[in-house]
VOPAGU-2260 file (C-alpha; in pm, 1 decimal, decimal comma):
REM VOPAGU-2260
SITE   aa  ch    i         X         Y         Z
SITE  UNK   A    0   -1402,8    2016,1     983,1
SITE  UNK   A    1   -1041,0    1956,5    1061,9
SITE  UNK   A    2    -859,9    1736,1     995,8
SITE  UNK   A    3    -848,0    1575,9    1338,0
SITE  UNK   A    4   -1203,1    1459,6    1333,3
SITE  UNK   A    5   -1199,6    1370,4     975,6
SITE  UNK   A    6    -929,0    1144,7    1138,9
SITE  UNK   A    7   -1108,3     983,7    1420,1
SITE  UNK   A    8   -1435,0     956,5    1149,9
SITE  UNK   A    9   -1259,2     795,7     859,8
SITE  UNK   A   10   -1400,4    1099,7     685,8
SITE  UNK   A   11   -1098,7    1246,7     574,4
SITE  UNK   A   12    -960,2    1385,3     206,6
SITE  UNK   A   13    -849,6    1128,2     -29,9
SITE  UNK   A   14    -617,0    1415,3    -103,2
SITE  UNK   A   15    -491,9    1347,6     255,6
SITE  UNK   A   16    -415,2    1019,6     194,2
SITE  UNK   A   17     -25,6     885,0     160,6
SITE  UNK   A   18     -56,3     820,3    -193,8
SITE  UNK   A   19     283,9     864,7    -250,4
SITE  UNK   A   20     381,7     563,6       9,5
SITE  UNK   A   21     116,2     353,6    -149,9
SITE  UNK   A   22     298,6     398,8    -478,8
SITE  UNK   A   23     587,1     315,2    -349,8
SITE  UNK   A   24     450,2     -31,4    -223,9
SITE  UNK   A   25     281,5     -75,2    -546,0
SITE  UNK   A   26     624,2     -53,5    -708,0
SITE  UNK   A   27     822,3    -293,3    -475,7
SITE  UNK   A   28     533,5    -573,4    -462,2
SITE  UNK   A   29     551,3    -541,2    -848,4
SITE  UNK   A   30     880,8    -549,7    -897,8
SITE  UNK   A   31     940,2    -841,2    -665,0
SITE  UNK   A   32     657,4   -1039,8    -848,4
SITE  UNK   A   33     803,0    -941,4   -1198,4
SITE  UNK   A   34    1157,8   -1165,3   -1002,4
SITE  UNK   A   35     962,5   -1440,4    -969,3
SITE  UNK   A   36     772,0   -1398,2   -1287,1
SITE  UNK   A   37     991,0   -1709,0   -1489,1
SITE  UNK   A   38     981,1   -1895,5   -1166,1
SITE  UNK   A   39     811,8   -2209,1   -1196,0
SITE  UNK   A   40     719,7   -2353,6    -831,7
SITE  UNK   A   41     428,3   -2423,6    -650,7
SITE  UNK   A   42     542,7   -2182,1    -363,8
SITE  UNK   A   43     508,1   -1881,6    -598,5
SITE  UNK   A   44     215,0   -1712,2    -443,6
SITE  UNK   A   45     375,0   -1782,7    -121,6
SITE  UNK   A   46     688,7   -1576,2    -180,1
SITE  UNK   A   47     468,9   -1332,0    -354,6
SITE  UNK   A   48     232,8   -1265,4     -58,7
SITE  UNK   A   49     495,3   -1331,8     181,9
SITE  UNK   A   50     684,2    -982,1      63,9
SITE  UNK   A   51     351,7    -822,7      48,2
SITE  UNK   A   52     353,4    -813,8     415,1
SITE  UNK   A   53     680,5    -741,1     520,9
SITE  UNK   A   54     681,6    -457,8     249,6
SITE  UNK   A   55     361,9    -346,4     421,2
SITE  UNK   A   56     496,6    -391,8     763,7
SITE  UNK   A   57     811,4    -198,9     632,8
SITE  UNK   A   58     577,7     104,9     513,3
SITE  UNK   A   59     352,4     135,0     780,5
SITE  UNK   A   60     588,1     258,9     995,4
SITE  UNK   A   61     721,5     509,3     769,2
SITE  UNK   A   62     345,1     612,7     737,2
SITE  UNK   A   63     282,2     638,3    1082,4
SITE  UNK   A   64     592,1     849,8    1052,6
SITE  UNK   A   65     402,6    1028,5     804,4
SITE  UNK   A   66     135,7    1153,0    1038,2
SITE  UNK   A   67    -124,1     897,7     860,4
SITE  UNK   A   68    -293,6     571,9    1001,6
SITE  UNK   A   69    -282,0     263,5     878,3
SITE  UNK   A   70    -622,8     307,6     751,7
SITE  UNK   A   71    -565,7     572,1     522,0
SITE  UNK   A   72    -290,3     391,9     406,7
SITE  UNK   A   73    -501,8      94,0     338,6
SITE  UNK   A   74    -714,3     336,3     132,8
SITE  UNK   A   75    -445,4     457,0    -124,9
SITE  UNK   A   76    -321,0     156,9    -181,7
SITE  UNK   A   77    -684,4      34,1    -256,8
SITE  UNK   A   78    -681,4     323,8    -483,9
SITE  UNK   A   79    -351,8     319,9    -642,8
SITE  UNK   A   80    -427,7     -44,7    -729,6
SITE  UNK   A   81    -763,8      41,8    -911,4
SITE  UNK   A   82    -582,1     330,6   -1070,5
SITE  UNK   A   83    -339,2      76,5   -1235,2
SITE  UNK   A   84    -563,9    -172,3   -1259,0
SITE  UNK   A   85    -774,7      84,2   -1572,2
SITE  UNK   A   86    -450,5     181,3   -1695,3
């Protein structure tokens, strides 16, 4: 099957997948959250979830760029997450 259909299936190869993007947005949520990591306020996870979505907003068009959807992208960062998450 091409890669096309896989496409339009949601059947594709997690080697297809941006993983390299969703590393990337790994990195800046994390490093943002390590900023506020001494930060005492209520507003914390606020902030924190806040530049979660801009940084995915910010991505997603580079990924579309990319030639991926936002699904796949959605994918590797579900699986760059549980990656980290096991160490």
């Amino acid at each position: 099957m091409t890669l096309f259909p896989q496409l339009l299936l949601g059947t594709w190869d997690p080697e297809l997948l941006p993983m390299d993007l969703a590393e990337e947005y790994h990195d800046r949520c994390e490093f943002y959250e390590r900023l506020l990591a001494n930060w005492k306020s209520e507003e914390k996870p606020y902030f924190i979830n806040r530049n979660a979505k801009d940084e995915m907003r910010a991505m997603t068009t580079r990924v579309h760029a990319s030639g991926f959807t936002y699904k796949q992208f959605l994918e590797a960062i579900r699986l760059v997450g549980k990656q980290r998450r096991r160490g």
